[in-house]
C-alpha positions as CSV (number, residue, x, y, z in Angstrom):
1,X,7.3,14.8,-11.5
2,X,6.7,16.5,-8.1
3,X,9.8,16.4,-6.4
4,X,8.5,18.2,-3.2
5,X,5.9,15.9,-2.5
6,X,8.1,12.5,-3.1
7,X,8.8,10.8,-0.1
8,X,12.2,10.3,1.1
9,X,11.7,6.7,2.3
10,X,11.8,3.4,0.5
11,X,8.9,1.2,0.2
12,X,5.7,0.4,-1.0
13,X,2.4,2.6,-1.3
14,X,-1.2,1.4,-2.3
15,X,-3.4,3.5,-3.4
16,X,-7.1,2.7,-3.3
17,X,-11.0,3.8,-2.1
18,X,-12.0,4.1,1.4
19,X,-12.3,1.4,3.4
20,X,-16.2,1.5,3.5
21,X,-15.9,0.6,-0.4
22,X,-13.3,-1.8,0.1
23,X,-14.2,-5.3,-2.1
24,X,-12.9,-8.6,-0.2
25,X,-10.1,-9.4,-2.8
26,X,-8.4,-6.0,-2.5
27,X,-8.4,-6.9,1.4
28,X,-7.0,-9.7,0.9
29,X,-4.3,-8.0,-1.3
30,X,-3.5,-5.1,1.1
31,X,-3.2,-8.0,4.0
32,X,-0.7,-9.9,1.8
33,X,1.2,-7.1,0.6
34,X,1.5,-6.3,4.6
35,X,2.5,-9.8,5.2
36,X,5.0,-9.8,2.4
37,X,6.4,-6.1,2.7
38,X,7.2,-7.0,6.5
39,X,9.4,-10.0,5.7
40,X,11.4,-8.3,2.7
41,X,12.9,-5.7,5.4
């Protein structure tokens, strides 16, 4: 849609609250995601 404001990389991108509102199981998630996302490349 916005061209201009895609990014040129490759990857993965969460989007979520700040961290003062973030809920154990979306943690979790982000930490896995890390984990998982760092093995792939």
């Amino acid at each position: 849609m916005l061209e201009a404001y895609s990014p040129t990389g490759l990857g993965f991108f969460l989007y979520f609250p700040s961290r003062a509102q973030r809920s154990g199981p979306l943690r979790l998630f982000v930490e896995a995601a890390k984990e998982l996302a760092t093995h792939a490349l």
